[in-house]
CHARMM-style PDB file with segment names, atoms N, HN, CA, C and O in Angstrom:
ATOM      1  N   UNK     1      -1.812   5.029  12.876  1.00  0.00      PROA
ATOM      2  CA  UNK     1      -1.225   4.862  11.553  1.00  0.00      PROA
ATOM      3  C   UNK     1      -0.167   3.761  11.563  1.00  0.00      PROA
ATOM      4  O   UNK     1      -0.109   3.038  10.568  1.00  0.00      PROA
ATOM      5  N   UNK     2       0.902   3.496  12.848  1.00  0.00      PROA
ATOM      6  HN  UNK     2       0.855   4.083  13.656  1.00  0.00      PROA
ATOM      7  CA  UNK     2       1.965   2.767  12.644  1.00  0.00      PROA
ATOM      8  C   UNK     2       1.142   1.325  12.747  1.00  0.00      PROA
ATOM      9  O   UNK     2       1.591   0.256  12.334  1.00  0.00      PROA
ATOM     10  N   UNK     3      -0.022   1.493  13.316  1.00  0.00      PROA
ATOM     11  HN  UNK     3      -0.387   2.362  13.651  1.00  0.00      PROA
ATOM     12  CA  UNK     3      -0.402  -0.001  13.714  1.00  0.00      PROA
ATOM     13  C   UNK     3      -1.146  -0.737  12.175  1.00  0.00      PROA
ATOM     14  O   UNK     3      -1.112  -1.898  11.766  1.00  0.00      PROA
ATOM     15  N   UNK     4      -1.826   0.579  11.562  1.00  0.00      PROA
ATOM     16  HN  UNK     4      -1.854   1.522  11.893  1.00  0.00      PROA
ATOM     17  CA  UNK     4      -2.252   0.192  10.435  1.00  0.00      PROA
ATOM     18  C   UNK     4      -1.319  -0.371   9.491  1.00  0.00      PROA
ATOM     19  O   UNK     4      -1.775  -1.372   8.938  1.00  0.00      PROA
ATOM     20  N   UNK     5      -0.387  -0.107   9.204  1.00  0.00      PROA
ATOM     21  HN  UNK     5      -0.017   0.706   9.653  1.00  0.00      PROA
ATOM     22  CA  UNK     5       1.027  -0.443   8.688  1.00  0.00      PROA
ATOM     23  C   UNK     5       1.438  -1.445   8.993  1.00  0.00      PROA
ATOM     24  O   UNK     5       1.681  -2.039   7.942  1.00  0.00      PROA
ATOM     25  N   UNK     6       1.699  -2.083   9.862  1.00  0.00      PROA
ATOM     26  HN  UNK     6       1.501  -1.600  10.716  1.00  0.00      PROA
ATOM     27  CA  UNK     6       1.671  -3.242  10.643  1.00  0.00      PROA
ATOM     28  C   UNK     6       1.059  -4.268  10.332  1.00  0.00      PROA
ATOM     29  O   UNK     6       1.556  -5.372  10.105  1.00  0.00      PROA
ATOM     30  N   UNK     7      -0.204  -3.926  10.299  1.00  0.00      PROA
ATOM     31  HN  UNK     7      -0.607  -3.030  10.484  1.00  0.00      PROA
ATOM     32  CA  UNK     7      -1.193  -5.048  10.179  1.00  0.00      PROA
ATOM     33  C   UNK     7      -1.372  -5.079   8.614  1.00  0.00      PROA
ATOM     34  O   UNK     7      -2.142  -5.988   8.304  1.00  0.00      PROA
ATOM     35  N   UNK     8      -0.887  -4.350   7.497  1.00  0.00      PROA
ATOM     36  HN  UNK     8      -0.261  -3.611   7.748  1.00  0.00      PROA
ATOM     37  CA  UNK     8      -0.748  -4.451   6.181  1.00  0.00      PROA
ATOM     38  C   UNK     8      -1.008  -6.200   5.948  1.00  0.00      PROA
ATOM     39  O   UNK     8      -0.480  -7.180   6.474  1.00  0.00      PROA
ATOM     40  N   UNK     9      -2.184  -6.034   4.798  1.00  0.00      PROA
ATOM     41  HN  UNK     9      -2.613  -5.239   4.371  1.00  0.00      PROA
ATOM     42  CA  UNK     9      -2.053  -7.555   4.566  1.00  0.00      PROA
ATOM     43  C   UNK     9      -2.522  -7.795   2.399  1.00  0.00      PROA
ATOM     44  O   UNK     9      -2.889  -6.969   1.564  1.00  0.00      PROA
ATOM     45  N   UNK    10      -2.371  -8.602   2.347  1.00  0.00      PROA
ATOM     46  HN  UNK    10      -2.072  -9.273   3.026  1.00  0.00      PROA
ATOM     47  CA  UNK    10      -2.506  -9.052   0.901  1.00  0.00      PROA
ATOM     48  C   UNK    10      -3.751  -8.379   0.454  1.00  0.00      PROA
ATOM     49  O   UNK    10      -4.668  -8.533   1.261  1.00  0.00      PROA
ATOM     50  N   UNK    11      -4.160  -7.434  -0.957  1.00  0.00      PROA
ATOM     51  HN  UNK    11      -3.416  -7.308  -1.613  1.00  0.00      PROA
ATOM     52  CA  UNK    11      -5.359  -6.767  -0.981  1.00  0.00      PROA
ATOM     53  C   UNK    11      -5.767  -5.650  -0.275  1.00  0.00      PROA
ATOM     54  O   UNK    11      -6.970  -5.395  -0.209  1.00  0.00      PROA
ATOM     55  N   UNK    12      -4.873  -4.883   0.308  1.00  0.00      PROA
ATOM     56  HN  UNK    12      -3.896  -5.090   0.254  1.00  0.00      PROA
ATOM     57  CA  UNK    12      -5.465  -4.093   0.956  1.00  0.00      PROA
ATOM     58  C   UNK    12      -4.406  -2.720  -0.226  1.00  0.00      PROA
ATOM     59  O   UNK    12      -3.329  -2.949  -0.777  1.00  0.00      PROA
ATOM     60  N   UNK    13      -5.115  -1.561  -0.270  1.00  0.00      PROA
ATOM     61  HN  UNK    13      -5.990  -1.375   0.177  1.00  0.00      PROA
ATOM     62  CA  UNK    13      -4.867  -0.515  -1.135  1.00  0.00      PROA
ATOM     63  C   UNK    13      -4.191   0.289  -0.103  1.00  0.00      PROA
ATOM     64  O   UNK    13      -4.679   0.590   0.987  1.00  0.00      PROA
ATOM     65  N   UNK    14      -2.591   0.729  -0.705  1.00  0.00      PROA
ATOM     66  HN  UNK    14      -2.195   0.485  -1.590  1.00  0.00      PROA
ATOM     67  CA  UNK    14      -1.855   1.686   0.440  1.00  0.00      PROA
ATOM     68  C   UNK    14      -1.639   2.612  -0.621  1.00  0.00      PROA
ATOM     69  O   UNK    14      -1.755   2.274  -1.799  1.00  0.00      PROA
ATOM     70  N   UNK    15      -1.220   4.182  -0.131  1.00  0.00      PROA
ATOM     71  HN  UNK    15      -1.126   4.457   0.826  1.00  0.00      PROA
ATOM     72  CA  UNK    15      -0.736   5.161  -0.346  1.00  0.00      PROA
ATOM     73  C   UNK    15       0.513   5.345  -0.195  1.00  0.00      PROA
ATOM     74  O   UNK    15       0.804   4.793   0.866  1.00  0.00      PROA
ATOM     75  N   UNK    16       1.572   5.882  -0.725  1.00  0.00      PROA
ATOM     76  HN  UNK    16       1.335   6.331  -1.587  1.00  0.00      PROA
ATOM     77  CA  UNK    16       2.986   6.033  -0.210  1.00  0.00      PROA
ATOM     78  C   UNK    16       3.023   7.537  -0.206  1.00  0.00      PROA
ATOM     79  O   UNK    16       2.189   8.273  -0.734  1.00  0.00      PROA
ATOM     80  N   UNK    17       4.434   8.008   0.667  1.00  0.00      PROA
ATOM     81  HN  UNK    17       5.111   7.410   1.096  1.00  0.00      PROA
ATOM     82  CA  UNK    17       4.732   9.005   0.691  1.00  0.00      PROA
ATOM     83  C   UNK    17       5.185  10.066  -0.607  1.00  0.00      PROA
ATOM     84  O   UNK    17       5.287  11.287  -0.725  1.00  0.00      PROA
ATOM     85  N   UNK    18       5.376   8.972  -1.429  1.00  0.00      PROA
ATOM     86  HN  UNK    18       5.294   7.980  -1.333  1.00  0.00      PROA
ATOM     87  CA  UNK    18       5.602   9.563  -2.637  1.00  0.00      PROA
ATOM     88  C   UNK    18       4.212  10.028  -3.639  1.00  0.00      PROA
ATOM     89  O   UNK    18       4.271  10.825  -4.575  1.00  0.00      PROA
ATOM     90  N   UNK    19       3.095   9.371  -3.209  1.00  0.00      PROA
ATOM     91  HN  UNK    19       3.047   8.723  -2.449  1.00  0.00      PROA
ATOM     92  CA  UNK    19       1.551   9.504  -3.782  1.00  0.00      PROA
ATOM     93  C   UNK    19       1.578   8.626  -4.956  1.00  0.00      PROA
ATOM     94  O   UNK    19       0.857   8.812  -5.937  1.00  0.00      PROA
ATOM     95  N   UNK    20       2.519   7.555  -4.827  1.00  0.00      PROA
ATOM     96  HN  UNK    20       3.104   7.404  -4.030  1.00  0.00      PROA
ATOM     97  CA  UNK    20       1.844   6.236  -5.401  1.00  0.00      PROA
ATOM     98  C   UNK    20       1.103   5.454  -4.727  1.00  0.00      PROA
ATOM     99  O   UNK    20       1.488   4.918  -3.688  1.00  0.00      PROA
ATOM    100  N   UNK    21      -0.128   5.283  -5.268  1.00  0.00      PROA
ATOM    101  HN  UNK    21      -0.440   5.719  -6.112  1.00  0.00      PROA
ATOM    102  CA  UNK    21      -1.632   4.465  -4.925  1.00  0.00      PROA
ATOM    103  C   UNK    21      -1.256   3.311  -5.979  1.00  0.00      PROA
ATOM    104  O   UNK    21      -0.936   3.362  -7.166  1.00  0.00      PROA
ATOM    105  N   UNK    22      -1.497   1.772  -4.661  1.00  0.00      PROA
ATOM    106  HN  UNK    22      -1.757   1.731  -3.696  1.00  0.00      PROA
ATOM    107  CA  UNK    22      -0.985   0.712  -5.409  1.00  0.00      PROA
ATOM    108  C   UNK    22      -1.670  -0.215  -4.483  1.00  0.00      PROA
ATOM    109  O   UNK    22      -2.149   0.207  -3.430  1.00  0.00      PROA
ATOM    110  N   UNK    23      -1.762  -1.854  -4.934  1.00  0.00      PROA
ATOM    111  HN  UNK    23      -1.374  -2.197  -5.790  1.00  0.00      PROA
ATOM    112  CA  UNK    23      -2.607  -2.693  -4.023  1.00  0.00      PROA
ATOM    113  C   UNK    23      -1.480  -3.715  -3.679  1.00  0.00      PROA
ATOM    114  O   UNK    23      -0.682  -4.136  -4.518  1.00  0.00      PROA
ATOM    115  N   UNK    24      -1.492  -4.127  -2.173  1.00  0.00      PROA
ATOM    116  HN  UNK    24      -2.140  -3.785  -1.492  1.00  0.00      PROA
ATOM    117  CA  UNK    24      -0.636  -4.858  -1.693  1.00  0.00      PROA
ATOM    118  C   UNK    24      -0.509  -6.172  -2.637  1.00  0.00      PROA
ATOM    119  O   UNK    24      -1.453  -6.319  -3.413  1.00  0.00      PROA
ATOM    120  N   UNK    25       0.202  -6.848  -2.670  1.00  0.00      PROA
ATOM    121  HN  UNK    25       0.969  -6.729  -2.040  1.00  0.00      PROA
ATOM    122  CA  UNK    25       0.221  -8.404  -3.181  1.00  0.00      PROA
ATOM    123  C   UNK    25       1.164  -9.419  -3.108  1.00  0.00      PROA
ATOM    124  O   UNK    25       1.348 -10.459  -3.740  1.00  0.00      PROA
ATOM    125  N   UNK    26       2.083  -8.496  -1.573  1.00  0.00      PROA
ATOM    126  HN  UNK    26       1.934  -7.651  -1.060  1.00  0.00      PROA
ATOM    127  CA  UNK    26       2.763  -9.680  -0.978  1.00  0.00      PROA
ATOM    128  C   UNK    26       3.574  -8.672   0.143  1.00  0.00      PROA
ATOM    129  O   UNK    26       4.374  -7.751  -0.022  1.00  0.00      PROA
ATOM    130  N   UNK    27       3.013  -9.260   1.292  1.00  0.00      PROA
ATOM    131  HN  UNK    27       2.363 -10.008   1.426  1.00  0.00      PROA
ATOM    132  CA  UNK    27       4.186  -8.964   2.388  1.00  0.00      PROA
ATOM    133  C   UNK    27       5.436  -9.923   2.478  1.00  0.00      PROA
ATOM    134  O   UNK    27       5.495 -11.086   2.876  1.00  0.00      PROA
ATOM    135  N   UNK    28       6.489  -9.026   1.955  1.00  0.00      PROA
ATOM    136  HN  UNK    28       6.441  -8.081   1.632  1.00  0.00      PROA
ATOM    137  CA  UNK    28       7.808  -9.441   2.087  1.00  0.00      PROA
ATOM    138  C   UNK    28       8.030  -9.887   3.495  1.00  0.00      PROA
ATOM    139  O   UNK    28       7.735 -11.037   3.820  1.00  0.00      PROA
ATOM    140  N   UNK    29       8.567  -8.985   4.400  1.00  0.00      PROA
ATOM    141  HN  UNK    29       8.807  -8.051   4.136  1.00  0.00      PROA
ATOM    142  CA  UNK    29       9.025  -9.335   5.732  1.00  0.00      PROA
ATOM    143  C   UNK    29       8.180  -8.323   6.561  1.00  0.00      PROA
ATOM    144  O   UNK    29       7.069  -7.869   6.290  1.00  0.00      PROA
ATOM    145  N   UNK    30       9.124  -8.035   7.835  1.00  0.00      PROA
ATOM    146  HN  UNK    30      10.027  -8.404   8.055  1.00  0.00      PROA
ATOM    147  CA  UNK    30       8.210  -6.667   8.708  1.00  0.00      PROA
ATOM    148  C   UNK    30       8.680  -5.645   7.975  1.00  0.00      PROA
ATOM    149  O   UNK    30       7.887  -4.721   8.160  1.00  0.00      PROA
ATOM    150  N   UNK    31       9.602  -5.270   7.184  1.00  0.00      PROA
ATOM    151  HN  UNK    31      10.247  -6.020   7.034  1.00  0.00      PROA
ATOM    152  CA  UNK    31       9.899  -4.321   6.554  1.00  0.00      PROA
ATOM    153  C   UNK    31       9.683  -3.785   5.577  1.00  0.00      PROA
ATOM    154  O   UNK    31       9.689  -2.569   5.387  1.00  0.00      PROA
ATOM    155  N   UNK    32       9.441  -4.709   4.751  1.00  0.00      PROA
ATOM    156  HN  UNK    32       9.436  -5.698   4.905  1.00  0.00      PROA
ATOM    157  CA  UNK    32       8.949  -4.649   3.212  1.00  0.00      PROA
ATOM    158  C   UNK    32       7.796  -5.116   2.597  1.00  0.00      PROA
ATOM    159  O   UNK    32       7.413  -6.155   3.133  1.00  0.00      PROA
ATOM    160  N   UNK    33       6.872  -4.631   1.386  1.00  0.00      PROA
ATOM    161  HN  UNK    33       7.183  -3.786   0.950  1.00  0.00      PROA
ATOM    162  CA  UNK    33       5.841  -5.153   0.847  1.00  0.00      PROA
ATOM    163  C   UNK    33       6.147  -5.077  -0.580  1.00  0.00      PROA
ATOM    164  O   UNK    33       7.032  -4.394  -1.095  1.00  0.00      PROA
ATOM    165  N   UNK    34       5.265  -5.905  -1.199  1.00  0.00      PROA
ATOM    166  HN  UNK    34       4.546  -6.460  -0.780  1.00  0.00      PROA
ATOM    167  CA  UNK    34       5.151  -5.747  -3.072  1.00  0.00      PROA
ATOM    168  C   UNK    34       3.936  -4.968  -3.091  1.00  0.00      PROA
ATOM    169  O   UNK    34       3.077  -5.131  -2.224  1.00  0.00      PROA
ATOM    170  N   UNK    35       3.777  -3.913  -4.271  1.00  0.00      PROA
ATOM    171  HN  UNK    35       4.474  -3.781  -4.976  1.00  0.00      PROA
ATOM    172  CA  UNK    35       2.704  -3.480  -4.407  1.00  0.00      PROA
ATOM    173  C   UNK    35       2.595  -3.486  -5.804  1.00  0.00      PROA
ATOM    174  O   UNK    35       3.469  -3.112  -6.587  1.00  0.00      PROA
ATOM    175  N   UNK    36       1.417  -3.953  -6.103  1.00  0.00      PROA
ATOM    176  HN  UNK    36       0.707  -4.256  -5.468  1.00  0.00      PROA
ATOM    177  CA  UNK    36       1.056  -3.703  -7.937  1.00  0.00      PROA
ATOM    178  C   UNK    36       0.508  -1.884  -7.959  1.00  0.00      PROA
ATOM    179  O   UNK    36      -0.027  -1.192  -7.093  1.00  0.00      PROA
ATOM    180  N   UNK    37       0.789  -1.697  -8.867  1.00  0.00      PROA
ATOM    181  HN  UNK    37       1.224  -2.259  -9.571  1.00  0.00      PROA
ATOM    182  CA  UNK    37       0.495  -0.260  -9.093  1.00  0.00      PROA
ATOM    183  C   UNK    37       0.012  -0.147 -10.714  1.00  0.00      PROA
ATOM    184  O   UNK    37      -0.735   0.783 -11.016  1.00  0.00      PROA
ATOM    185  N   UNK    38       0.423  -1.047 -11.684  1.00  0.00      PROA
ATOM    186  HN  UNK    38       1.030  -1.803 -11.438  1.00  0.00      PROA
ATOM    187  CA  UNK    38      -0.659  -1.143 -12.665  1.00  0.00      PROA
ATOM    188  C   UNK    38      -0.366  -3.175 -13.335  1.00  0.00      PROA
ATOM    189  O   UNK    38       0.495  -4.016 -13.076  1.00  0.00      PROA
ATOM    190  N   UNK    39      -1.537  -3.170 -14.182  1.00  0.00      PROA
ATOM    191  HN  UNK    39      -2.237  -2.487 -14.392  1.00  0.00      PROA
ATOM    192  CA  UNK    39      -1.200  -4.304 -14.256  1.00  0.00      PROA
ATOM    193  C   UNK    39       0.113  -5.159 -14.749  1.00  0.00      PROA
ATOM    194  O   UNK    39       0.894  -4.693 -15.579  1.00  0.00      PROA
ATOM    195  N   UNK    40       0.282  -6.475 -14.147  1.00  0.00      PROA
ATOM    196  HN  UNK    40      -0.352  -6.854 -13.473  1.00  0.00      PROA
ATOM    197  CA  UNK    40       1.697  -6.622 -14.003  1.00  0.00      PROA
ATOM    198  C   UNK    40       2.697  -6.428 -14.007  1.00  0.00      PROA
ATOM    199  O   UNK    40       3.709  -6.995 -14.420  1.00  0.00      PROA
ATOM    200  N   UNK    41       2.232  -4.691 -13.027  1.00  0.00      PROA
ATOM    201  HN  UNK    41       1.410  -4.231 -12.691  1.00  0.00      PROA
ATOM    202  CA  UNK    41       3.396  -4.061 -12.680  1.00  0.00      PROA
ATOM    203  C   UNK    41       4.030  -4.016 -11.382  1.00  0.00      PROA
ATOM    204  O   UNK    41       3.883  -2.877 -10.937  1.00  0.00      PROA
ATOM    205  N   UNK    42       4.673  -4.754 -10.574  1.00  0.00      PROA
ATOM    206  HN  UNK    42       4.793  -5.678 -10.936  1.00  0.00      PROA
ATOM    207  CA  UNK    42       5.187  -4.398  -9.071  1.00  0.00      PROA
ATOM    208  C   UNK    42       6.126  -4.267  -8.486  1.00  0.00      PROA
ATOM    209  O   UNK    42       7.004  -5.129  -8.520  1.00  0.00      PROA
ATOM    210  N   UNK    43       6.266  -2.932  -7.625  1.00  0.00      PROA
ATOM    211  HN  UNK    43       5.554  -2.232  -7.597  1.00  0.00      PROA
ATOM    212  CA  UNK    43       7.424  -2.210  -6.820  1.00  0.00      PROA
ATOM    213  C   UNK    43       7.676  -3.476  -5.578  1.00  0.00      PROA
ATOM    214  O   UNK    43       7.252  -4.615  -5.383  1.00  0.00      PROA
ATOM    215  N   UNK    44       8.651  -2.493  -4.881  1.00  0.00      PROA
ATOM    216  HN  UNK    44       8.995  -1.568  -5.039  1.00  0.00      PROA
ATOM    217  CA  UNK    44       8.699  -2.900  -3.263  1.00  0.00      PROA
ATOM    218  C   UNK    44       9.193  -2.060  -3.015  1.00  0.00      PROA
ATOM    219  O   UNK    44      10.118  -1.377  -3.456  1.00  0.00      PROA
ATOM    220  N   UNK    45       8.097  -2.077  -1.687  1.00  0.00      PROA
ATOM    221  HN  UNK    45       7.346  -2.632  -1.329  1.00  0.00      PROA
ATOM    222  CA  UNK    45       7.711  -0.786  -0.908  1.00  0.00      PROA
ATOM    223  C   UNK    45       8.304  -0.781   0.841  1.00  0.00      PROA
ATOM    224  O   UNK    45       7.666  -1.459   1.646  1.00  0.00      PROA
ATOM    225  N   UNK    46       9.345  -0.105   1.252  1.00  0.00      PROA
ATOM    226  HN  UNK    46       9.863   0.447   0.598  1.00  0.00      PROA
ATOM    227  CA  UNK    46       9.814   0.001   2.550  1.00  0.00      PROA
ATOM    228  C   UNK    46       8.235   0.470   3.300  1.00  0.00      PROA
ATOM    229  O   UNK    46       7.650   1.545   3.165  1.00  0.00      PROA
ATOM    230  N   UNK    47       7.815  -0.732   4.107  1.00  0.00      PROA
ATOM    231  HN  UNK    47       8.290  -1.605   4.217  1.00  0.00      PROA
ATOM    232  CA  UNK    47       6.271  -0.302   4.955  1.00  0.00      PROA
ATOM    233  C   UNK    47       6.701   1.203   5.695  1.00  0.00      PROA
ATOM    234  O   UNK    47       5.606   1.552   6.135  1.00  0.00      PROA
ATOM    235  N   UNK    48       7.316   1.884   5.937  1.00  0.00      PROA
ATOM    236  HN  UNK    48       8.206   1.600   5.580  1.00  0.00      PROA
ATOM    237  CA  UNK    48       7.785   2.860   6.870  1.00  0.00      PROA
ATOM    238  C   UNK    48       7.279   3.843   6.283  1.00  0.00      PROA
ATOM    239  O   UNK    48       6.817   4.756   6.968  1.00  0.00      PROA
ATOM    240  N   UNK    49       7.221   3.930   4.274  1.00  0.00      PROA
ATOM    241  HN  UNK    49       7.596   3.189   3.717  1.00  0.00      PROA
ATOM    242  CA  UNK    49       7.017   4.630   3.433  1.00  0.00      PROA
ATOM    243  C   UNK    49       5.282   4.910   3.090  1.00  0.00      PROA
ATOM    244  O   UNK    49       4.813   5.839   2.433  1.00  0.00      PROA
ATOM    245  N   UNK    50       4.531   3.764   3.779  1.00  0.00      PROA
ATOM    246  HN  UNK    50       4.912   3.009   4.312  1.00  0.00      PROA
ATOM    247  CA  UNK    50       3.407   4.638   3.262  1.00  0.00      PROA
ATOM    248  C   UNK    50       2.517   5.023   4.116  1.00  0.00      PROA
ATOM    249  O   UNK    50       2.391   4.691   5.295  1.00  0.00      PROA
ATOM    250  N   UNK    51       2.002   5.618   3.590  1.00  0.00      PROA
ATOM    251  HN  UNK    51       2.104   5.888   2.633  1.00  0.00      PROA
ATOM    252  CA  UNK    51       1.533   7.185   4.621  1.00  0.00      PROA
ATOM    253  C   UNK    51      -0.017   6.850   4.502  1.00  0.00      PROA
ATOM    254  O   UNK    51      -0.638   7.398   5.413  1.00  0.00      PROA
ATOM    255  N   UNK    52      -0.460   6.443   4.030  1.00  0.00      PROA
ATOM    256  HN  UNK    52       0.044   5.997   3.290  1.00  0.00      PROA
ATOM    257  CA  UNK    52      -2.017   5.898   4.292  1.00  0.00      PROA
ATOM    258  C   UNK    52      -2.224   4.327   3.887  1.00  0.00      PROA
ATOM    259  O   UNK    52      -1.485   3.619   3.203  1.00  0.00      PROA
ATOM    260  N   UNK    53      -3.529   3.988   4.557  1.00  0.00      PROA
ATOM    261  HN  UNK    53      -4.130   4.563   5.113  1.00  0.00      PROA
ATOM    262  CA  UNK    53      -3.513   2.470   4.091  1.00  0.00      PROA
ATOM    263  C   UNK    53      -5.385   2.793   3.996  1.00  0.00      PROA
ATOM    264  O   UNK    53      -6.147   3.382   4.763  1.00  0.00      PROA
ATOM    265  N   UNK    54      -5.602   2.077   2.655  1.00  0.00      PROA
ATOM    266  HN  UNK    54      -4.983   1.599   2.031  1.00  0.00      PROA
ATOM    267  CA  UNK    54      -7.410   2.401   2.609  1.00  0.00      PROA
ATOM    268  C   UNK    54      -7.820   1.168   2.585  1.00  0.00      PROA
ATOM    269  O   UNK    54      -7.219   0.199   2.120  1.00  0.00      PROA
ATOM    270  N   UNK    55      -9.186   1.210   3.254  1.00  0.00      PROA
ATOM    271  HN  UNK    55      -9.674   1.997   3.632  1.00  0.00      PROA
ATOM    272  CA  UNK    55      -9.894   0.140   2.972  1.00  0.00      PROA
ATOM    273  C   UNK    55      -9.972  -0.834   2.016  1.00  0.00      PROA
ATOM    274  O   UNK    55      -9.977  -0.244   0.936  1.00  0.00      PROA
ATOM    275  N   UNK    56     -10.030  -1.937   1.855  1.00  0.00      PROA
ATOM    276  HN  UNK    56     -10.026  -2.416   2.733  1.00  0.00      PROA
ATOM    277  CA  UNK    56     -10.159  -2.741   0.443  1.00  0.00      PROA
ATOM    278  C   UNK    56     -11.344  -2.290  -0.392  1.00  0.00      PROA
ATOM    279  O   UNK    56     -12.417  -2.601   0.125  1.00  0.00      PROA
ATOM    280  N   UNK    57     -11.436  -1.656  -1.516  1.00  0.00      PROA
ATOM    281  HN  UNK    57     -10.564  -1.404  -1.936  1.00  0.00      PROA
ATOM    282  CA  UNK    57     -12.375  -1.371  -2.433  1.00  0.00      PROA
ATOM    283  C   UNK    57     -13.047  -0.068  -2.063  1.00  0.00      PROA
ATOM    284  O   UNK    57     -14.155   0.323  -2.429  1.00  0.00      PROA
ATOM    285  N   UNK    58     -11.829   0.773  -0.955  1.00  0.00      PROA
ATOM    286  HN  UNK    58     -10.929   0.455  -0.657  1.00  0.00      PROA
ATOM    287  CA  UNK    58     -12.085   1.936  -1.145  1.00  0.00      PROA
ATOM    288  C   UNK    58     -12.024   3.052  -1.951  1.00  0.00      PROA
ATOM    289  O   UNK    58     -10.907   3.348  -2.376  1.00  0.00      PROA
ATOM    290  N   UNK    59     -13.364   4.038  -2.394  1.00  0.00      PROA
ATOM    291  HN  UNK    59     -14.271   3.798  -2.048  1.00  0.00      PROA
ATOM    292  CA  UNK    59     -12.956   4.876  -3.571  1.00  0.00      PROA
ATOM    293  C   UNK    59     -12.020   6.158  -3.800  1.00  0.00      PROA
ATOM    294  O   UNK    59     -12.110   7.148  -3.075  1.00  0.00      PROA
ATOM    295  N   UNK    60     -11.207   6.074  -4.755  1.00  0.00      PROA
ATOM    296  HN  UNK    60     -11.133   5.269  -5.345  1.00  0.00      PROA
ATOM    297  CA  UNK    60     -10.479   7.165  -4.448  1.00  0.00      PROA
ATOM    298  C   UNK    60     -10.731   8.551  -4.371  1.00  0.00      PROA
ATOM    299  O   UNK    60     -11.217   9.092  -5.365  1.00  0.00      PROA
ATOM    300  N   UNK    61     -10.473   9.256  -3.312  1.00  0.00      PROA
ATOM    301  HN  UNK    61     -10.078   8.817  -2.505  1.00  0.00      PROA
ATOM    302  CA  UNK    61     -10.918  10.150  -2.701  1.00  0.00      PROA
ATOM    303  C   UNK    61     -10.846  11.610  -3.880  1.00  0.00      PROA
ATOM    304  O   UNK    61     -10.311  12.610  -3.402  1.00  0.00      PROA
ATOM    305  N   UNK    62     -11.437  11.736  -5.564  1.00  0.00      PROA
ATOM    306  HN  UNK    62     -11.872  10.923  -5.953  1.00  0.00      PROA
ATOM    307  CA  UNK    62     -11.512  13.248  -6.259  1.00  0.00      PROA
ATOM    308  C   UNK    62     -11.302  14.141  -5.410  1.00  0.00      PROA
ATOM    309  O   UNK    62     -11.877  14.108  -4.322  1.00  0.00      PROA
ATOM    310  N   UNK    63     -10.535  15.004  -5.703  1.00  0.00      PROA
ATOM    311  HN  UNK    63     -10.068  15.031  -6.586  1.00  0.00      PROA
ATOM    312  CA  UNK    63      -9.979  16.573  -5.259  1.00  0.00      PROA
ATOM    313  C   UNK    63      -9.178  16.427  -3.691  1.00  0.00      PROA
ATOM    314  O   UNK    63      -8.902  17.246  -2.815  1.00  0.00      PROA
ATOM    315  N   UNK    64      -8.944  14.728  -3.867  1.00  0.00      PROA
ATOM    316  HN  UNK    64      -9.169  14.062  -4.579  1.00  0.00      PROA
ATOM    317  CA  UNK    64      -7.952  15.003  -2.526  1.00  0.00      PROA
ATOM    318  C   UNK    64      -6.815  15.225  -2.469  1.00  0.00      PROA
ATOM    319  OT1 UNK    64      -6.274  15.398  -1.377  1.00  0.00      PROA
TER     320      UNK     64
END
């Protein structure tokens, strides 16, 4: 998981600990990312904070 985090890159769909599902669209530093979460909408996200990272154009997982 920490390595997946790590390797976070532009386009790729993360999860946070909080269960915001959002798509990367800029690695800040090693610490930080932008994530859109709806359209031209975007946070920044402490990488430490998210708790899954999915495939690009992976589907979201109903009744998970």
């Amino acid at each position: 998981h920490r390595e997946m985090v790590a390797n976070l890159r532009r386009g790729d769909t993360v999860v946070t600990s909080g269960g915001i599902i959002g798509k990367v669209t800029k690695v800040r530093d090693e610490a930080e990312i932008e994530v859109e979460i709806a359209d031209n909408t975007r946070v920044r996200v402490i990488k430490s904070t998210v708790s899954e990272v999915r495939a690009k154009g992976e589907p979201v997982k109903e009744g998970a």
